[in-house]
N, C-alpha and C positions, 0 to 999 in steps of 0.2 A: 942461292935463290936464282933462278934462272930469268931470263933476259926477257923481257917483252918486246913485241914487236905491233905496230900497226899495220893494219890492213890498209892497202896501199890503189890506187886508183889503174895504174898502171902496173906490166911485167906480170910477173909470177906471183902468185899468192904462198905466204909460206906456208909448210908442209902443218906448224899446229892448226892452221885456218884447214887446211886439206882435211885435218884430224877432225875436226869440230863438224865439218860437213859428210866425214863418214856417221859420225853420232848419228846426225838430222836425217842421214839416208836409211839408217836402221831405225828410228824411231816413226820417220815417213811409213816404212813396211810392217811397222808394228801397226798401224791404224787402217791400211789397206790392203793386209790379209787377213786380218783377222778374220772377218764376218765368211770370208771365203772359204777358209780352212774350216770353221764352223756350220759352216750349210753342208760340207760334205757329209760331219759327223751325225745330222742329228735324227738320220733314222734311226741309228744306234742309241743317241743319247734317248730317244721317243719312248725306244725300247724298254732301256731301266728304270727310268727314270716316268714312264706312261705322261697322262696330261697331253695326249693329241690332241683337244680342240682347244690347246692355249699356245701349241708350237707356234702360230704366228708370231706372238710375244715376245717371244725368243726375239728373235731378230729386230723385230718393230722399238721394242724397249731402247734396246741400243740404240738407234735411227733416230728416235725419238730425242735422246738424252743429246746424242752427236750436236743434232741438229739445232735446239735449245741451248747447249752451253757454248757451240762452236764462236760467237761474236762477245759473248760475254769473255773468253779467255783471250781473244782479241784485245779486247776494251782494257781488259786488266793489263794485261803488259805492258800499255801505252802507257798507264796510270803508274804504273809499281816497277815495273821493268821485267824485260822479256825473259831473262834466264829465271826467275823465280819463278815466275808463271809456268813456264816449259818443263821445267824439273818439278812440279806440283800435278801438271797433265799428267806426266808419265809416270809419277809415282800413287795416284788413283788409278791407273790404266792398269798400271800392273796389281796395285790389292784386288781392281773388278776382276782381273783376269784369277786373280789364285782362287779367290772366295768363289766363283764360277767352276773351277776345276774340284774345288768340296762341295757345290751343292747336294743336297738329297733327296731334292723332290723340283718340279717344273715351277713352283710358287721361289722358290729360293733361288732357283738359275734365272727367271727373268727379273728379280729386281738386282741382279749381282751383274748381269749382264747390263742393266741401267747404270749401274758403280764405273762397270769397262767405261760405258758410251760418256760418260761426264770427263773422264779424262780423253777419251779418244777427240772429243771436240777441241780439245787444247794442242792436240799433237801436231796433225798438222798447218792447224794455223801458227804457231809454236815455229817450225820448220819453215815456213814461207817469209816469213816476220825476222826472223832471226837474220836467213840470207840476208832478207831486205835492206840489213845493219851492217853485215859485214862486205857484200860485195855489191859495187855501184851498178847502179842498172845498166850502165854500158858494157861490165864485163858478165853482168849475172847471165844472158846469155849461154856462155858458156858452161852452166852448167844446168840446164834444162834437158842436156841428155842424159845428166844421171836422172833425174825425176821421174823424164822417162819410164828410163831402165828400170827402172824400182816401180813402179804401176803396170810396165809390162811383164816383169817376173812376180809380181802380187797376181795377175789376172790368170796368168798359164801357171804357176806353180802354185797357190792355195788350192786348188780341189784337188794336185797329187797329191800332195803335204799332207793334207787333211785326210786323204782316204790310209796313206802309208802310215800317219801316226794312229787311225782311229783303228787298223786293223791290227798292227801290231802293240801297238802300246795302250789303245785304251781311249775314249773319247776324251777324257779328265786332262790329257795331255796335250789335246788340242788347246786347249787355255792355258797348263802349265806351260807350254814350248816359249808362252812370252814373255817369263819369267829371265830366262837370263839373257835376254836378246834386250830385255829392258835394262838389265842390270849394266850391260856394258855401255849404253848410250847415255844410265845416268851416270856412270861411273868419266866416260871420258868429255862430257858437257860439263860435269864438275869442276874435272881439272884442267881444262883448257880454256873455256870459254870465259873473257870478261868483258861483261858488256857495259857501261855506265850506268850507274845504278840512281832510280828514278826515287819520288817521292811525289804523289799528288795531295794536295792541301785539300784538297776535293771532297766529296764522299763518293761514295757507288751512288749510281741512280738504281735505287733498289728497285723503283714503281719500275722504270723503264725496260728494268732485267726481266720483273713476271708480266708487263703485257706482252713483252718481245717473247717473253717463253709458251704463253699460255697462246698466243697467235701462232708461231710457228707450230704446236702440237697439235693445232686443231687442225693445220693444212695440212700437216703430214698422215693424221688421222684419216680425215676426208679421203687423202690420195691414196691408204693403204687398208681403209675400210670399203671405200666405195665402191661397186658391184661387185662384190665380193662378201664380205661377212652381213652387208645391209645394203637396199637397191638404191640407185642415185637420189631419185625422189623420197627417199624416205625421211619420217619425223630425225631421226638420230642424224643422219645426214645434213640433214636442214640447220639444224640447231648447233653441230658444227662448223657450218660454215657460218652460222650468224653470232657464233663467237670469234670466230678467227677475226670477221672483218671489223667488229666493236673492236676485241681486243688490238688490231695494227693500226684500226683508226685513232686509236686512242694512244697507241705508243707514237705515233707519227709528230700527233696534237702536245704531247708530252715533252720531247725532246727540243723542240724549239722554246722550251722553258727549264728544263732542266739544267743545273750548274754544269755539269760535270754528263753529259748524254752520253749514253751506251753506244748509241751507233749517228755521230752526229750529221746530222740534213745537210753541212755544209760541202761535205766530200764529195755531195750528187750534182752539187753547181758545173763540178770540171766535165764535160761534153765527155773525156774519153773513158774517166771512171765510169759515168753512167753505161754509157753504150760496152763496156767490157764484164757490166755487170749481166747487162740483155744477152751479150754474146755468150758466158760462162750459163745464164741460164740452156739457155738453147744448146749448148753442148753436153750438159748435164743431161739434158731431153732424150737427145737423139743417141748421145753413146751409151749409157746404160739400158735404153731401149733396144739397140744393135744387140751388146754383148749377153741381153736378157734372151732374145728370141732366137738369136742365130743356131747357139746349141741345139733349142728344143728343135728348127730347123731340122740339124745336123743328125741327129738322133734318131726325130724320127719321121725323115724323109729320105736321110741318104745313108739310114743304119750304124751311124757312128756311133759306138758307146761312150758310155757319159766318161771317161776318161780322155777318151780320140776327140771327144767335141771339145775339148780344153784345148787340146795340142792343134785342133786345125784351124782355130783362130788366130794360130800364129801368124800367115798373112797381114791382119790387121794391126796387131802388137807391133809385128817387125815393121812395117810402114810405117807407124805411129813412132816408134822409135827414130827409125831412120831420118824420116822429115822432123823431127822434133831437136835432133842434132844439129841438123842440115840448118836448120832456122836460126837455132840461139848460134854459130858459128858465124852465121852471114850477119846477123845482129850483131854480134860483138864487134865484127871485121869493120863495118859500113854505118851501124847506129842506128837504120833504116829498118824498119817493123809494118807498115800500111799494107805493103804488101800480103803480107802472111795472112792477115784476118782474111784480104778477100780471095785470098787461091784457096785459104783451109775452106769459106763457105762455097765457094763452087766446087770443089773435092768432093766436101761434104753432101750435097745435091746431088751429084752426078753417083757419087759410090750409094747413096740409098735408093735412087730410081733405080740402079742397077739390080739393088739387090730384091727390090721389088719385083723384076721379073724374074726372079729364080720360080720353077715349079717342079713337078713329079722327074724329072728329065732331067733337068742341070746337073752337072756332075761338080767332083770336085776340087777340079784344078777351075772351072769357070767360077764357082762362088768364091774361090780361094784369089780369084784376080779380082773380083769385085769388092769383094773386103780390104783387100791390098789398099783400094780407090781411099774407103772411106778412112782408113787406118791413117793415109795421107795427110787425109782433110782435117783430123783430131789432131794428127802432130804438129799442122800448122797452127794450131788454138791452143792445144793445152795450156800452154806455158806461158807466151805472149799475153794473152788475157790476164794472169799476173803481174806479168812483168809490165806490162803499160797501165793496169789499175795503178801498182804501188808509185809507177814514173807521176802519177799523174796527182798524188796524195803530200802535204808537209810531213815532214820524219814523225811528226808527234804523232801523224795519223795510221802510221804504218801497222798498227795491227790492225786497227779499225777497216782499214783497207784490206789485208789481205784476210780477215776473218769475214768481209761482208762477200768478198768475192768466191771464199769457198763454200759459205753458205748457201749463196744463188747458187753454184753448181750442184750442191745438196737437193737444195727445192727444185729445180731443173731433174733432177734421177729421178724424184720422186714422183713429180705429174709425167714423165715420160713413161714411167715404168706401171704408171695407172691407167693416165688417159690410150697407150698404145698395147695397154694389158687387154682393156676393158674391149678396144675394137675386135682384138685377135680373140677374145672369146665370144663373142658375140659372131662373128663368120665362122667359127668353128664350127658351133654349135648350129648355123645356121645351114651349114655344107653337110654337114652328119644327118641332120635332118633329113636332105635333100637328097643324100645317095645313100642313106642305111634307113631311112622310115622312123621306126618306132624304136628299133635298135639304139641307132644311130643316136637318138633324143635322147633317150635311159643312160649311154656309155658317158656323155659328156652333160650329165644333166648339174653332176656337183663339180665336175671342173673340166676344163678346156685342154688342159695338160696332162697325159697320161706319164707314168714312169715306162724305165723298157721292156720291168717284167710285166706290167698291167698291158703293153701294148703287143705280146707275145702271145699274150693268151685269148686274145680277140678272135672272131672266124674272121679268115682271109678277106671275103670279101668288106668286115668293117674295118679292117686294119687296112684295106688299100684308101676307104670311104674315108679314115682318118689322116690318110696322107695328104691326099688333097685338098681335107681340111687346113690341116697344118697349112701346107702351101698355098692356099689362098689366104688363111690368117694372119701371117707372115707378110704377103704382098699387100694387104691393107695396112697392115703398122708401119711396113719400110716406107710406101706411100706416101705416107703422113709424113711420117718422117722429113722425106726430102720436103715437103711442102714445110714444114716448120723451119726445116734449115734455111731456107729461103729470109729470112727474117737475118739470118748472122751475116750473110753477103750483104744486106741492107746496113745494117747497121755498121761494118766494118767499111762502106765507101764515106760515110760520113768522119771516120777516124782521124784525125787532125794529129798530124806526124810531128810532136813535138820531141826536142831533140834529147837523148838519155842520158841522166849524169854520169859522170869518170867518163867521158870523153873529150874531145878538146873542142865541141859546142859549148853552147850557152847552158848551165842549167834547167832544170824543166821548170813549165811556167806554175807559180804560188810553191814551188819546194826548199826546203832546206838544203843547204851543201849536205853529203854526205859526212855522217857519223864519224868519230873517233874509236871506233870499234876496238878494242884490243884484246888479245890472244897472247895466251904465256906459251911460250915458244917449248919444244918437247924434244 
C-alpha cells in the first residue's frame, strides 16, 4: 500500500499533488477547447449533416447547459464532496462528447452537445474547487500560471486542432479526440486524489436548481437571440426577459428559506466576494468581446486568414500569460493581491481605448502592441478574481464560491458578446449603407460578418466600403469596452486586502483553517 501524504502549507508540494493537478490542467482544456475546435468544424459538420437554420443550436445548446448546471455542480460537491462530483462532470462530458461524434442528423448533435454542456459545467468549477482543497491560497498563486497556459493554448490552438483534425480525420473526431484526453484525467484523479468524503443530511433544493436554471436560460437566450434571430423590442424577447427576472426573483426570495440553498445569499455579505463577482462579470464582458471581434478585425481589415488571426492574437495570450505568472509569483512571495485588480483594470482601459483606434491603416505590429496592453490587464484578473473570491468564502462554501464566480464570468461573455455584437452590426450596416448605397444595405442586410470567401467576391469598391465598416464597427465595441472596463478599476479600489491563508498572517476573515486534503503518494 503506498504511503500518504498531506498537502502541506509550506515548501514543496509533493509530486502526487503535482500529478493531480496535471489531471485538473487536462480536464481544465477539455472544457475550454472544446467549443473552439468545434466552431472550426462546423461548416463541414452543416455540410452532412444539413439543418443550417438550427447551427446556432449547436453551440448555444451547450452554453446553455454550461451555464445552468455550472453552480448546481458547485453546490453538490459542497454537499457530497468534490471528487465524486468532478469524476461524474467528466464522465457525462465525455458520453456528450462520444454520442456528438455518432450523431446523424443536426436534431441529435444539439441535444448531445447539451449531454457535453451538463458535464462541461462541472469541469471547471470541479478544477477551481478542488485546488481550493489542496493548495492554501497563499501558495495557490503559484499556480495560476499554469491556468493561464492552459486557456492560452485552448484560445491559439482549438481552431488549428480543429481545422487539422476536421481535415484530415473527419469532423466526428473533433468530439471523439476528448475521449482519451478524458480518460487519462479520470484515470489519474482516481488514483491519486483523496479528498474527505462529505455527507449532507440535507436535500437538494430542487425548487432553487429550476428557477436558477430556468433564469439563467432566459438571460442567456435574450443575449444570444436578441437582434439577431428576433429584434430587441420584440414579443419573444419581452416575454424572456420577463421570465428570467420572475424566475431570479423568485430564486433570490427562495433561498433565504431553503434548508439546504443552491447558491446561499450569505457568501454576498463578504465585500470582496461581491466586488470579485462584479469584476469576473466585467472581465467575462470585455475579454470574450476582444477575442470575438479582433479576428473578424484581423481578417478583414488587415487580410489575415482565419488561421493567421488565431496565431496573431498571440500578443494578447502571451501578455495574459506572462502577467498572470508574474502575479500569482508576487502573490505567493508578499500575500499582497489589491494591487492586481487595480493595474489589470487600468491595463484593461487603456489596451481597449487603444484598440478602438485601430482603422483601414494600423498595421500589425501596432495592433499587435495594443493587444499586448489588454492581454496584461486580463492577466492581472484572471486568476486573482478566484483566488480572493475563494479567500474570502468558509471551506464549506468553496464550491459555491468558485461555481458562482465562474458563472458571472459566463453571464459576463455572454452580454459582452451580444450587447458589443449588436453595436458592431448596427455601424456596419450603418457604414455600408453610407459608402456602398443600395449595395452596401443588400451585402450586410442578414449579417454584419462576412466569411473570406464571401468578402472576395465583392466588387472592390464594396469590399474597401466593408472595411471600413469593419473598422468603425470594431472602434464602437472596443469603445464600450473600455467604458465598461472602467467599472472593474472601481470596484477593485474598494478591495479590502485581507490576508491569504498558508501564510504566516492571520487567517482570512469568517474562514476555516485549510483542509486536510490528502494524496496517495505515486
Amino acid at each position: 500500500m503506498a504511503d500518504t501524504v498531506e498537502t502541506t502549507t509550506e515548501g514543496k508540494q509533493p509530486r502526487s499533488v503535482r500529478v493531480v493537478l496535471l489531471a485538473l490542467m487536462i480536464a481544465m482544456m477539455l472544457a475550454m477547447l472544446d467549443n473552439m475546435i468545434v466552431g472550426t468544424a462546423m461548416p463541414t459538420i452543416v455540410g452532412e449533416l444539413g439543418g443550417l437554420e438550427h447551427l446556432s443550436w449547436v453551440v448555444t445548446g451547450y452554453t446553455l447547459a454550461t451555464a445552468a448546471s455550472t453552480p448546481i455542480w458547485g453546490k453538490l460537491g459542497d454537499m457530497y464532496g468534490r471528487k465524486g462530483a468532478f469524476l461524474s462532470s467528466i464522465v457525462i462530458f465525455l458520453i456528450g462528447s462520444a454520442l456528438s461524434g455518432m450523431a446523424q442528423d443536426m436534431g441529435q448533435l444539439i441535444g448531445f452537445r447539451a449531454v457535453q454542456g451538463l458535464g462541461a459545467g462541472g469541469l471547471m468549477v470541479g478544477v477551481m474547487a478542488i485546488i481550493g482543497d489542496l493548495i492554501p491560497p497563499r501558495e495557490r498563486g503559484k499556480y495560476q500560471g499554469m491556468m493561464a497556459g492552459v486557456m492560452a493554448l485552448a484560445m491559439i490552438g482549438g481552431p488549428l486542432v480543429g481545422g487539422t483534425i476536421t481535415d484530415n480525420w473527419g469532423w466526428r473526431w473533433a468530439f471523439y479526440i476528448n475521449l482519451p484526453l478524458g480518460a487519462v484525467a479520470l484515470a489519474l484523479v482516481t488514483a491519486v486524489l483523496h479528498l474527505p468524503r462529505k455527507r449532507s443530511k440535507a436535500g437538494i433544493d430542487y425548487l432553487g436548481v429550476v428557477l436558477l436554471t430556468v433564469g439563467i436560460t432566459s438571460i442567456v437566450l435574450v443575449t444570444t437571440w436578441g437582434g439577431t434571430e428576433y429584434a430587441w423590442t420584440s414579443a419573444r424577447i419581452m416575454e424572456l426577459i420577463g421570465i428570467g427576472v420572475a424566475a431570479l426573483v423568485g430564486f433570490v426570495f427562495w433561498q433565504t428559506r431553503a434548508a439546504e440553498p443552491v447558491l446561499p445569499l450569505h457568501i454576498f455579505k463578504s465585500r470582496n466576494f461581491t466586488l470579485m463577482s462584479v469584476i469576473g462579470f466585467i472581465t467575462g464582458f470585455v475579454m470574450f468581446g476582444a477575442t470575438l471581434f479582433l479576428p473578424l478585425y484581423q481578417q478583414a481589415v488587415q487580410g489575415a486568414s482565419a488561421t493567421n488571426s488565431g496565431l496573431l492574437l498571440l500578443p494578447m495570450l502571451g501578455a495574459m500569460l506572462v502577467t498572470s505568472m508574474v502575479a500569482g509569483r508576487v502573490t505567493t512571495n508578499s500575500g499582497r493581491y489589491k494591487i492586481f485588480p487595480i493595474v489589470g483594470g487600468v491595463l484593461m482601459i487603456v489596451g481597449m481605448y487603444l484598440l478602438s483606434l485601430m482603422d483601414t491603416g494600423t498595421t500589425r505590429l501596432t495592433s499587435g502592441v495594443y493587444m499586448a496592453v489588454v492581454g496584461a490587464g486580463m492577466g492581472c484578473l484572471m486568476q486573482i478574481t478566484m483566488l480572493v473570491a475563494q479567500n474570502s468564502v468558509e471551506m464549506k462554501d468553496m464550491g459555491v464560491a468558485s461555481s458562482s464566480t465562474t458563472l458571472f464570468r459566463t453571464l459576463g461573455s455572454s452580454f459582452g458578446v451580444a450587447i458589443m455584437g449588436a453595436l458592431f452590426n448596427h455601424r456596419v450596416q450603418d457604414v455600408m449603407a453610407e459608402r456602398a448605397g443600395a449595395l452596401g444595405k443588400n451585402i450586410t442586410e442578414k449579417s454584419a460578418q462576412l466569411d473570406a470567401k464571401s468578402l472576395q467576391k465583392l466588387p472592390a469598391v464594396a469590399r474597401e466600403a466593408y472595411q471600413h465598416a469593419v473598422s468603425s464597427g470594431t472602434h464602437s465595441a472596443f469603445l464600450l469596452g473600455a467604458g465598461i472596463a472602467v467599472v472593474v478599476l472601481i470596484a477593485a479600489l474598494f478591495v479590502k486586502e485581507v490576508p491569504l491563508k498558508g501564510g504566516s498572517k492571520a487567517p482570512a476573515e469568517g474562514a476555516d483553517p485549510a483542509p486536510q486534503a490528502v494524496v496517495e503518494a505515486v
